[in-house]
SERO-41882 format. One record per residue (C-alpha): chain; x, y, z; residue in one letter. Coordinates in pm, 1 decimal. Layout:
# residues N
+---+----------+----------+----------+---+
| c |        x |        y |        z | r |
+---+----------+----------+----------+---+
| A |        X |        Y |        Z | a |
...
+---+----------+----------+----------+---+
# end
This chain:
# residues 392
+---+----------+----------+----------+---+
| c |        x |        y |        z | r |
+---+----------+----------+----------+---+
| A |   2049.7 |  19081.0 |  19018.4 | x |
| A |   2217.3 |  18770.9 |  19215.8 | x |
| A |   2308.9 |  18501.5 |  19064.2 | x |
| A |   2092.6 |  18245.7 |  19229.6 | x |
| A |   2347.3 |  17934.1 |  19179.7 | x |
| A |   2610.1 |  18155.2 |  19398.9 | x |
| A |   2380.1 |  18230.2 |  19632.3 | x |
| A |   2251.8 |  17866.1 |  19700.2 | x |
| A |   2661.6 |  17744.8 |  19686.4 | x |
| A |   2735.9 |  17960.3 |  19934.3 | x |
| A |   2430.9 |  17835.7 |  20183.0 | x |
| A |   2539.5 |  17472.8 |  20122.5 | x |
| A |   2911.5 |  17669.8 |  20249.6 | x |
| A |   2733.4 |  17758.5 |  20560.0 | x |
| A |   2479.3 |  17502.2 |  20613.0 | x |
| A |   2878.7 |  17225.4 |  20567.6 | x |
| A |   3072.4 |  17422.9 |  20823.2 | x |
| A |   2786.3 |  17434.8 |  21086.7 | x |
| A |   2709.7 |  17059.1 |  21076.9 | x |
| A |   3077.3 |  16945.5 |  21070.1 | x |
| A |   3145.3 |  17130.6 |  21371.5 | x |
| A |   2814.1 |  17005.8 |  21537.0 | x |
| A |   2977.7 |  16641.6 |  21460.1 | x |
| A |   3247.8 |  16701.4 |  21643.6 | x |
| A |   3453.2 |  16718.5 |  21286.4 | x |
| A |   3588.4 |  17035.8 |  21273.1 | x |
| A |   3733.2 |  17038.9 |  21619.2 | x |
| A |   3779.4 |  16740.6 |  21753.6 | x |
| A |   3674.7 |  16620.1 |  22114.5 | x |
| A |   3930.9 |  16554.4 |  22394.1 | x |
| A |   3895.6 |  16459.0 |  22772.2 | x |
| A |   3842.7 |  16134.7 |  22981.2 | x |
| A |   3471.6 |  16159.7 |  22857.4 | x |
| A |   3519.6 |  16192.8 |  22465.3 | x |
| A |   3332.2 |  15853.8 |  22357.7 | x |
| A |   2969.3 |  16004.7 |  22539.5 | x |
| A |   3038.2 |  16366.1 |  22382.0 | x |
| A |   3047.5 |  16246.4 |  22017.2 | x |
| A |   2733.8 |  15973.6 |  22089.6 | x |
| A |   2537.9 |  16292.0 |  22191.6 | x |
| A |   2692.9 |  16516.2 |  21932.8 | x |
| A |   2614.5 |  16254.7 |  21680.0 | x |
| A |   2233.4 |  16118.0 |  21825.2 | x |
| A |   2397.9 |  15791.7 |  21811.9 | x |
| A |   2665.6 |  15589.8 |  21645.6 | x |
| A |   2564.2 |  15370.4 |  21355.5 | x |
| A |   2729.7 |  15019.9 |  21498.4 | x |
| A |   2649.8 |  14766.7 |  21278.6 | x |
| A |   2994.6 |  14647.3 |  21237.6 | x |
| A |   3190.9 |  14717.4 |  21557.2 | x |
| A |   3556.3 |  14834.2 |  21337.0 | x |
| A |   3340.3 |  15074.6 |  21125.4 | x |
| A |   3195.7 |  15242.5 |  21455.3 | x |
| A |   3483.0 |  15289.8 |  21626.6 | x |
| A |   3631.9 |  15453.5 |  21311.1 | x |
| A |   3385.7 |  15710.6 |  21362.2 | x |
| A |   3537.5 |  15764.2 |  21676.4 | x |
| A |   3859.0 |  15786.2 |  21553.9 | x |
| A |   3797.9 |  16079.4 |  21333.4 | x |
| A |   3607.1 |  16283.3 |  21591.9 | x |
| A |   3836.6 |  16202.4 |  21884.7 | x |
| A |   4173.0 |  16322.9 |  21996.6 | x |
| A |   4413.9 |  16034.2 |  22073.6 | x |
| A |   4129.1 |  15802.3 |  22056.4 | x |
| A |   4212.6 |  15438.2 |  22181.3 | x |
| A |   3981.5 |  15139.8 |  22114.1 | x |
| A |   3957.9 |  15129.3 |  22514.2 | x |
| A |   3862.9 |  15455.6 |  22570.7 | x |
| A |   3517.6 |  15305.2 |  22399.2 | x |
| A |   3521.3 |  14948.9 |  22513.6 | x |
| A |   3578.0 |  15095.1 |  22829.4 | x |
| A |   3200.8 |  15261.3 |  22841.6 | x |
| A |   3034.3 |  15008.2 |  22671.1 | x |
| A |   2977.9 |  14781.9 |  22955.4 | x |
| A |   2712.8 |  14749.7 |  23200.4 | x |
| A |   2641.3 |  15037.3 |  23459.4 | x |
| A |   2882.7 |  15265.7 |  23232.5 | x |
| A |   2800.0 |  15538.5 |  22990.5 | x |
| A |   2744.0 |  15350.3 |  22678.9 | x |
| A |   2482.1 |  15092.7 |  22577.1 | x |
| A |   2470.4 |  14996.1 |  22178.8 | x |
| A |   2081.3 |  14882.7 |  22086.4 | x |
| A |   1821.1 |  14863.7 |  21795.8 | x |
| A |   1676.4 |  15211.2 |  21776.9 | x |
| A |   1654.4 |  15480.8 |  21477.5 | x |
| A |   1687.8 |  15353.0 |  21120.6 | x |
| A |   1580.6 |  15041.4 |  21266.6 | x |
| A |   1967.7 |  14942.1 |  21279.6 | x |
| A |   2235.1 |  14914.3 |  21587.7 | x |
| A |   2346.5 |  15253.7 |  21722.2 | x |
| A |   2574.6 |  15309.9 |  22056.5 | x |
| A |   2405.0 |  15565.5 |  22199.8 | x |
| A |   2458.1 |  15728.3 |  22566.2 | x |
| A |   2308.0 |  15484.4 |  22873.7 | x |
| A |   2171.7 |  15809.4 |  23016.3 | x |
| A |   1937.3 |  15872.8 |  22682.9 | x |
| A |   1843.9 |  15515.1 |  22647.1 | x |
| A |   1449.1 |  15544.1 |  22746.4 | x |
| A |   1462.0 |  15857.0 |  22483.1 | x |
| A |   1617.6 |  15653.7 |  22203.9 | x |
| A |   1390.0 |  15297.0 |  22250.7 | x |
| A |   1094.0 |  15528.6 |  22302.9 | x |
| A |   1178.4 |  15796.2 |  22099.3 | x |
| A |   1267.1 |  15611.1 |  21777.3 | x |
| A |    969.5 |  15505.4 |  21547.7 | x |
| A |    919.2 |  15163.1 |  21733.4 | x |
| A |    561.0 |  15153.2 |  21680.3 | x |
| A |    583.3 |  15111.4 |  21323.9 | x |
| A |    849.1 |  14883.9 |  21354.2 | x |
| A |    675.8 |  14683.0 |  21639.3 | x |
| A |    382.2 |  14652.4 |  21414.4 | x |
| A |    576.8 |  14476.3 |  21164.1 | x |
| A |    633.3 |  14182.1 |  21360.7 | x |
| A |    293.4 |  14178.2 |  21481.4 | x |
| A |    241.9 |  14139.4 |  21112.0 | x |
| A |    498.0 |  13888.9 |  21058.2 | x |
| A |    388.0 |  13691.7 |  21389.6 | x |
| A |     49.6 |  13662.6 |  21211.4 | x |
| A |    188.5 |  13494.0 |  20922.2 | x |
| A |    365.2 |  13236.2 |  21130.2 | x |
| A |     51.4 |  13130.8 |  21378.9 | x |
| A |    283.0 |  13310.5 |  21652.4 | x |
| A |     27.4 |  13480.9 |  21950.7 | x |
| A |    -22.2 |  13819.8 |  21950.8 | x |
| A |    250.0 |  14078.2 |  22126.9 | x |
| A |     87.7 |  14063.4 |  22471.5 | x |
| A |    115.3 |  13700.0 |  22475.3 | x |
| A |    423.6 |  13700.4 |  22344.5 | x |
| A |    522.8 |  13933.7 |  22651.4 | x |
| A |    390.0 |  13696.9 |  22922.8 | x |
| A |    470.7 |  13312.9 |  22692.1 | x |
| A |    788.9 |  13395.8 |  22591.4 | x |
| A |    998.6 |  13713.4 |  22669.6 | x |
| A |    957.4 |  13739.1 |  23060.6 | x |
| A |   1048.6 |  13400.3 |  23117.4 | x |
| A |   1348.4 |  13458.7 |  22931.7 | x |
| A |   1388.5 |  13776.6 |  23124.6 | x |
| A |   1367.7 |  13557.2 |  23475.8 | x |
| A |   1594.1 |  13293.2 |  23321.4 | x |
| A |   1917.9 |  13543.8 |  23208.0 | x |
| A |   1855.5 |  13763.2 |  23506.0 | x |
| A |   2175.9 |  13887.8 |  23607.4 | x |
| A |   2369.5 |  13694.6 |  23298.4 | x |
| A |   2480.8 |  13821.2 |  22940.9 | x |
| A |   2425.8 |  13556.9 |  22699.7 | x |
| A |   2447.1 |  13442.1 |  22342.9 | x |
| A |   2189.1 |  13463.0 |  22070.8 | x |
| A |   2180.8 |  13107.6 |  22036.2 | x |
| A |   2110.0 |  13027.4 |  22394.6 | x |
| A |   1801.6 |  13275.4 |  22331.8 | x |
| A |   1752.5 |  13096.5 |  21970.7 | x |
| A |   1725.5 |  12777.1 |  22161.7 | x |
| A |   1485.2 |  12865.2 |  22448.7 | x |
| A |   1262.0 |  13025.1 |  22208.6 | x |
| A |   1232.5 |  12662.0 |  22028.6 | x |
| A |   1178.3 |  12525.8 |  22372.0 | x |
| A |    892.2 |  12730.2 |  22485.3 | x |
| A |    700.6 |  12740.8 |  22140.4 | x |
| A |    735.9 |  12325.6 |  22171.2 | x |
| A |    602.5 |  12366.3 |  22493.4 | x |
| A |    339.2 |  12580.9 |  22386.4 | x |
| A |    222.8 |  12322.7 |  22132.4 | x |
| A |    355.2 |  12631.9 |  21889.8 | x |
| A |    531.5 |  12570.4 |  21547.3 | x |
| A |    871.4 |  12650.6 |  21661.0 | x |
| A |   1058.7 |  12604.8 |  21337.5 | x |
| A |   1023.3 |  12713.6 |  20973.5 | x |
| A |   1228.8 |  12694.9 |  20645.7 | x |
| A |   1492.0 |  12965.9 |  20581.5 | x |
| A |   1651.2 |  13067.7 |  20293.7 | x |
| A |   1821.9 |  12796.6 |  20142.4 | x |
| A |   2113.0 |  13029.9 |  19984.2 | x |
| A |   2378.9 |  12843.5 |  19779.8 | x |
| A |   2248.4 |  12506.9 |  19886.0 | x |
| A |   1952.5 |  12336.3 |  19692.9 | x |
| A |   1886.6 |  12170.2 |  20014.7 | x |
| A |   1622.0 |  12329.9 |  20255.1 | x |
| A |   1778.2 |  12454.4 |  20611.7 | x |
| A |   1549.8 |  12490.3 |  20926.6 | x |
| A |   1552.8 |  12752.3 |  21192.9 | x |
| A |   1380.2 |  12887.7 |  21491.6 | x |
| A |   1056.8 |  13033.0 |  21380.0 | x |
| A |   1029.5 |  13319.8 |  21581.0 | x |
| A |   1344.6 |  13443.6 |  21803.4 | x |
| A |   1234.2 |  13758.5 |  21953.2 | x |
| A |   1566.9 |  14007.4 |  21985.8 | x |
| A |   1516.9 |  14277.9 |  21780.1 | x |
| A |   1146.1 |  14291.7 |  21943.1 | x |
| A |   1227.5 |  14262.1 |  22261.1 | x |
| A |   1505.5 |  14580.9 |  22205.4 | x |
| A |   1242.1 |  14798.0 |  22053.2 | x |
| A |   1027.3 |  14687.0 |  22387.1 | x |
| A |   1311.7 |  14815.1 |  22606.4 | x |
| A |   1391.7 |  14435.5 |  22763.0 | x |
| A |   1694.6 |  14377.0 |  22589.5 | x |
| A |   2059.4 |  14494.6 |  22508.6 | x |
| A |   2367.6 |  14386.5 |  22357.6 | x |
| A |   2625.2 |  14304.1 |  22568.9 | x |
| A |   2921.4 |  14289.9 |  22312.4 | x |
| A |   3042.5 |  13924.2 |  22211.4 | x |
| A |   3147.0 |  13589.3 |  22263.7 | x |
| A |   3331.5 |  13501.4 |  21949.5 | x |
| A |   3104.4 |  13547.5 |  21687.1 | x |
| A |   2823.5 |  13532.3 |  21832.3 | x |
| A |   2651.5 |  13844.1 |  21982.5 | x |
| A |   2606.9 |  13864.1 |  22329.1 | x |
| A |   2239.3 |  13985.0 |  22497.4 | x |
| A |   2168.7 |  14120.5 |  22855.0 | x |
| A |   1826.1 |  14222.4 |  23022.3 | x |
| A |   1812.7 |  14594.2 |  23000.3 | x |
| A |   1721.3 |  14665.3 |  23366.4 | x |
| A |   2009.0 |  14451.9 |  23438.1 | x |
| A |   2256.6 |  14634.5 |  23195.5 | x |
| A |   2139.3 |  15023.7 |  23288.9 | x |
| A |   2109.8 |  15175.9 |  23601.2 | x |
| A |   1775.3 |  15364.9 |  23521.8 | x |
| A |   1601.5 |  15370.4 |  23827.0 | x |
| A |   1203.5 |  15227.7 |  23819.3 | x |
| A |   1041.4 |  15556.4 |  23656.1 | x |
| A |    977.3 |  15483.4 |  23284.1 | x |
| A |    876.3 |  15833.5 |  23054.6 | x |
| A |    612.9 |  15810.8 |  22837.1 | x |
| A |    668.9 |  15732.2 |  22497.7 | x |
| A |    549.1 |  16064.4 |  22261.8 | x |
| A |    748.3 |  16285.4 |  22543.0 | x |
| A |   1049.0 |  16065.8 |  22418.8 | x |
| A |    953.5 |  16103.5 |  22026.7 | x |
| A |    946.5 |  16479.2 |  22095.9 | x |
| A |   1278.6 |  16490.9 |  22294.2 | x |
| A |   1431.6 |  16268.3 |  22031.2 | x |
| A |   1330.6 |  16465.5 |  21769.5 | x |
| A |   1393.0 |  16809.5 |  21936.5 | x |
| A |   1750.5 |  16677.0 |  21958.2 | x |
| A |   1791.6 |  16566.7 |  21603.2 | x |
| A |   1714.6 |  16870.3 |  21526.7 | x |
| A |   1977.0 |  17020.3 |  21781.2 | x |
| A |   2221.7 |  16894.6 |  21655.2 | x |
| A |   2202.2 |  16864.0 |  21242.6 | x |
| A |   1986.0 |  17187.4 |  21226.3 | x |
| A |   1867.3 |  17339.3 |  21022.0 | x |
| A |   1671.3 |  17035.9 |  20850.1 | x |
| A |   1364.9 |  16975.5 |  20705.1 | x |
| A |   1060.8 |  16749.4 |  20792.5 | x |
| A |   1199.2 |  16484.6 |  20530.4 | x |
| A |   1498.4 |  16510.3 |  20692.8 | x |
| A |   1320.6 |  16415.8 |  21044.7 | x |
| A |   1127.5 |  16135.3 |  20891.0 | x |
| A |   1443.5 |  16002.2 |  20709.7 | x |
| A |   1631.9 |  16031.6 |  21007.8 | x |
| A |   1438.0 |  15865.8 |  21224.1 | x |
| A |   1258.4 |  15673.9 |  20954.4 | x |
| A |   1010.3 |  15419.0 |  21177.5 | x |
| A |    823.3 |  15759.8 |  21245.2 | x |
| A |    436.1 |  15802.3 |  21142.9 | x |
| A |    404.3 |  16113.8 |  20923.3 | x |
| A |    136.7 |  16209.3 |  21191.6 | x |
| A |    420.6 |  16187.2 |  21477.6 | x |
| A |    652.2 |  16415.4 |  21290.1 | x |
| A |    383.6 |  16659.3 |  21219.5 | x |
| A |    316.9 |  16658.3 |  21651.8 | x |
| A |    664.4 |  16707.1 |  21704.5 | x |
| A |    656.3 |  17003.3 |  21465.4 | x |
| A |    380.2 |  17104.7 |  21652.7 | x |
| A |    488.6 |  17124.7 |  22008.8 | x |
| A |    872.5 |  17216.5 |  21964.6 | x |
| A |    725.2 |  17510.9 |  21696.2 | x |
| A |    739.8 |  17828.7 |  21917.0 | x |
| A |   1096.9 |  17739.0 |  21996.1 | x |
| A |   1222.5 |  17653.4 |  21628.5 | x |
| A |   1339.3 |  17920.6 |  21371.4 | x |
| A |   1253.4 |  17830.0 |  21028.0 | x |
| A |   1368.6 |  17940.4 |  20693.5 | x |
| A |   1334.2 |  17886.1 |  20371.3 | x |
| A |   1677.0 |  17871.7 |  20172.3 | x |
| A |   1694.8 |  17993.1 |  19831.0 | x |
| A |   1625.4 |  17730.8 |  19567.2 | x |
| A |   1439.9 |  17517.1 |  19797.8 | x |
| A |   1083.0 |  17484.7 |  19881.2 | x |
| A |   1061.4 |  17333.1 |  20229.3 | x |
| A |   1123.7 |  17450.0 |  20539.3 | x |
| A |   1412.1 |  17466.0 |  20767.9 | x |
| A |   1391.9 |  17429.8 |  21128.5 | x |
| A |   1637.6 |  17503.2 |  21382.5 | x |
| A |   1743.4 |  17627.4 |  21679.6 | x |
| A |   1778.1 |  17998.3 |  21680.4 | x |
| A |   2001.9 |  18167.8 |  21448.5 | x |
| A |   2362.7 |  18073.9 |  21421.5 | x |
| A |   2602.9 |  18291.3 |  21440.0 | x |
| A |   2865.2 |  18327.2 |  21126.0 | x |
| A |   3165.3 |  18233.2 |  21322.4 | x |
| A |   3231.9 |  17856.3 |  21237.7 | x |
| A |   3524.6 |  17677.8 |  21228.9 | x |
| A |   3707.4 |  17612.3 |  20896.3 | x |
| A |   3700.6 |  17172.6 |  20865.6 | x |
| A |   4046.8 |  17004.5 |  20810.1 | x |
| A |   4145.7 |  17005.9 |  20466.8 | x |
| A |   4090.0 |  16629.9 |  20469.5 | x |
| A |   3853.6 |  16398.6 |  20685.7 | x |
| A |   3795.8 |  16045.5 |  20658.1 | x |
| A |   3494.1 |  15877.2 |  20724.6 | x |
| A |   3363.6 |  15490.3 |  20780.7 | x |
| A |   3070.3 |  15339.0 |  20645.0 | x |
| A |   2723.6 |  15464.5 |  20716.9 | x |
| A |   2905.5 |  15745.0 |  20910.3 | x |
| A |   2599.8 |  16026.5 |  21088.4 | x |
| A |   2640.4 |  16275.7 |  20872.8 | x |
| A |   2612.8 |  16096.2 |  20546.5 | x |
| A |   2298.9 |  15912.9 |  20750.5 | x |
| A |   2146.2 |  16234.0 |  20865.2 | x |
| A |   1979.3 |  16367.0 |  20607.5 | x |
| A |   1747.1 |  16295.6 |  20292.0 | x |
| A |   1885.9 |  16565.0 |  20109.2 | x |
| A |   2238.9 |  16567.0 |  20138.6 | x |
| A |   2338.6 |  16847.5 |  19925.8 | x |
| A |   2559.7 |  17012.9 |  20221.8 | x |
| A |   2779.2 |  16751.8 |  20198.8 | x |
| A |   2732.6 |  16554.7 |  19896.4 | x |
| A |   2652.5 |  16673.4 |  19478.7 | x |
| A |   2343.6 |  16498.2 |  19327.5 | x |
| A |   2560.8 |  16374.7 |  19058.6 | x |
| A |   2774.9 |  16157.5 |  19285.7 | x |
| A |   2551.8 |  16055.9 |  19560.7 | x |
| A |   2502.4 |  15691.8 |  19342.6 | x |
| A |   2917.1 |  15675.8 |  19417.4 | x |
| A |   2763.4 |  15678.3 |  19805.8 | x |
| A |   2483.1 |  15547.8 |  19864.1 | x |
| A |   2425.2 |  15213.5 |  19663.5 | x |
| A |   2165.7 |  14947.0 |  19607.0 | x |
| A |   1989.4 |  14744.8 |  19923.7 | x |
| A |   2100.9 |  15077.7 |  20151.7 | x |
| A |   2494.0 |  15032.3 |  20181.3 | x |
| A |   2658.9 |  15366.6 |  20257.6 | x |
| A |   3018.4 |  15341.6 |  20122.0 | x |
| A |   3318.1 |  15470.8 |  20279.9 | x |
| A |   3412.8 |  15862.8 |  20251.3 | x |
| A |   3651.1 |  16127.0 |  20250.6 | x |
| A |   3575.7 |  16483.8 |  20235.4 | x |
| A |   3824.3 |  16731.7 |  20117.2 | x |
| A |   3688.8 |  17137.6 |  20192.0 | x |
| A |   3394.7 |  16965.5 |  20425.5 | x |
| A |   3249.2 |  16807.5 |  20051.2 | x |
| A |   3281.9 |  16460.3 |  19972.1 | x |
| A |   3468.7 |  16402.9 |  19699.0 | x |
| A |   3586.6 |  16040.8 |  19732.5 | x |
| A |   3501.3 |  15673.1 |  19835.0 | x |
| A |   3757.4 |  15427.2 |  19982.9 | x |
| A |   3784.2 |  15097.9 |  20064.1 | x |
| A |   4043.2 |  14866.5 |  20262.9 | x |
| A |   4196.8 |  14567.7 |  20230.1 | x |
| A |   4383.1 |  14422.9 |  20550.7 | x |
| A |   4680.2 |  14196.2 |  20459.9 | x |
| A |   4954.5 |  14036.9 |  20704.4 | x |
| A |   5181.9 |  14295.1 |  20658.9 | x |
| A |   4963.6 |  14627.5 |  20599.9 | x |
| A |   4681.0 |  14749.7 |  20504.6 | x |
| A |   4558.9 |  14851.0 |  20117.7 | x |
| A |   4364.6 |  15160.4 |  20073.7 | x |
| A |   4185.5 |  15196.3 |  19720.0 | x |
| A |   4067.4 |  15589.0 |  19686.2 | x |
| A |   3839.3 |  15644.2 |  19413.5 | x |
| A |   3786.6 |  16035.2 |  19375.0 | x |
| A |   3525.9 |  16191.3 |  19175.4 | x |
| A |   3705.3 |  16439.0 |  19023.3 | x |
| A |   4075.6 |  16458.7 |  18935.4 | x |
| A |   4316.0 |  16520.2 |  19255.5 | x |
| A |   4568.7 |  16794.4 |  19257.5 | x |
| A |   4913.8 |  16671.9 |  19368.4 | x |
| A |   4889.8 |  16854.9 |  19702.8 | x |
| A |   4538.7 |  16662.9 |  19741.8 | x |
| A |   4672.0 |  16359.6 |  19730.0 | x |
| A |   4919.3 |  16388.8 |  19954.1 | x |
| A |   4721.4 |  16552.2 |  20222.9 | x |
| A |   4512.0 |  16237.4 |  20171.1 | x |
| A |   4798.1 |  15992.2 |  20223.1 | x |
| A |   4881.2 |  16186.9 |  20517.7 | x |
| A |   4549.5 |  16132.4 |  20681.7 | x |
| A |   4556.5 |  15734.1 |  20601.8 | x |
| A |   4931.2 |  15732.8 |  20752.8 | x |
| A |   4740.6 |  15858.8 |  21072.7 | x |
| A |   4466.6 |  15634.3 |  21034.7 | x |
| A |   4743.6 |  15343.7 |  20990.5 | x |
| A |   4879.7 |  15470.5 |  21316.7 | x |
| A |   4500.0 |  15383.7 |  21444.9 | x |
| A |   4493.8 |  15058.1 |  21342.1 | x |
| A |   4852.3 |  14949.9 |  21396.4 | x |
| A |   4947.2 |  14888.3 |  21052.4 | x |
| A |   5179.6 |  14999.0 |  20770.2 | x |
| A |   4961.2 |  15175.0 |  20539.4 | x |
| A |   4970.2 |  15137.4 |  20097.5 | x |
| A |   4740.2 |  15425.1 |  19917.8 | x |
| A |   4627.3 |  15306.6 |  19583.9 | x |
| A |   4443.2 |  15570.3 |  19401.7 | x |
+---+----------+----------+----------+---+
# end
């Protein structure tokens, strides 16, 4: 009789190699179009912080340069970054935009500032459209500009609408109450498809109109067809997954929206069922055994795709240690995997002179581990221009 636990470790084997090849980890991507490759491979960067995103890059990339990036994220190129799955930035490829805005699960999202816009006395989404957001459409037309300039023409309009246009924030450290703009609009109008960032002006975030950013033509697809291409290439490229993993994936999604997608893509998925698991896997025909073995050593950045990609993260990640990971209010910490399997955080701290990297491994390091690790950081150093001091 197997023994079921060996049987299961070596599926997790399988399941590692296949998705870090898929994420461009194994191998990694070279050529004059690198930066669009891994935003496909990867359904999106997560690009909440700008350094953390392009570390990402970094580690699927060949020779990757900071302007290799910055040099597709600008309008008309092959890059746009936006609000979209996980209801967080992502820099995802300018030619998939319509699938990702459309695609992602903006209707529940969208519904939770109709919500919120109830609670403030602001008028419903339609009048929202035609009060606030197209005239600030016609006003930037052809002009990136900063969140405060749309802060302050939201506070305009609702005055001018007789509308409350300012409530009481958070007051934070200070026991005395602070004021802002009631209702701004951004992250609404990017799940609508009007707006998208257009990097930054200092430290403020800069904001574009979409039509003005892309070069998408007039012919808009219809929203579920997007939800069913998204999904159909979530599942292309972390396959084989589960419906939890869909839904956690793309978590703005309706259960009754994954179930449809399920439905159509079904005569063109495999599924399986994995020993020691009760759900089903779907993918995209069966892969052959022929992977490529990862490096011995990979870093990744925060709220990296692959840690992101699934609900259960067992490929990657032991039960035991995913509370090292994945801590309270959603942070995703910093990783390094050593055989494909994490088996360390890290964190950084930039001085003058170099940079400080704390490793805290889960296990105790063999001598040769640690100094294929150090090896790795003395690349990454290279990266960022900077001597390099391992602390483990």
């Amino acid at each position: 009789m197997k023994d079921e636990k060996s049987v299961n470790r070596r599926t997790l084997r399988k399941l590692n190699k296949k998705l870090l090849e898929m994420q461009c980890l194994s191998n990694k991507i070279r050529g004059p179009d690198s930066v669009i490759k891994v935003s496909e491979a990867c359904c999106g960067i997560n690009s909440q912080d700008f350094k953390e995103s392009l570390s990402a890059y970094w580690t699927r990339i060949e020779n990757f340069k900071d302007k290799d990036f910055f040099s597709e994220l600008k309008p008309k190129k092959g890059l746009v970054r936006t609000w979209t799955v996980r209801s967080t930035m992502h820099t995802i490829p300018s030619k998939d935009y319509y699938m990702y805005i459309f695609g992602s699960g903006r209707n529940k999202i969208l519904s939770r500032y109709d919500r919120y816009a109830r609670q403030l006395g602001i008028p419903r989404r339609e009048v929202r459209v035609e009060s606030l957001y197209q005239p600030l459409l016609d006003n930037i037309k052809g002009k990136a500009v900063t969140s405060n300039y749309i802060k302050q023409f939201m506070i305009d309009r609702l005055d001018g609408l007789g509308l409350a246009s300012r409530a009481e924030l958070r007051r934070g450290w200070t026991s005395q109450p602070t004021f802002g703009p009631s209702w701004i609009g951004i992250t609404e109008m990017s799940y609508l498809g009007f707006l998208v960032s257009a990097g930054r002006e200092g430290s403020e975030g800069l904001w574009m109109n979409t039509s003005d950013y892309l070069n998408l033509g007039r012919n808009i697809p219809d929203p579920e067809d997007c939800t069913i291409k998204l999904v159909s290439e979530y599942i292309q490229r972390y396959g084989p997954v589960t419906r939890s993993d869909i839904a956690y994936w793309n978590n703005g999604l309706f259960s009754k929206e994954v179930d449809n997608c399920l439905r159509v893509l079904e005569k063109d998925l495999t599924q399986e069922h994995f020993q020691g698991s009760k759900e089903t896997y779907y993918s995209y025909g069966r892969n052959s055994d022929e992977t490529v073995e990862p490096p011995k050593v990979i870093i990744l950045p925060e709220f990296d795709s692959i840690v992101m990609g699934y609900k259960d993260k067992s490929r990657f990640l032991s039960k035991e240690n995913l509370k090292n990971v994945s801590r309270p209010q959603g942070n995703i910490r910093r990783t390094i995997l050593l055989d494909g399997f994490i088996s360390a955080t890290w964190g950084k701290k930039r001085l003058k002179s170099k940079t400080i990297i704390n490793v805290t491994p889960f296990r105790t390091l063999k001598t040769s581990e640690k100094k294929e690790i150090t090896e790795a950081f003395i690349e990454y150093g290279d990266y960022l221009k900077t001597d390099i001091q391992i602390d483990f």
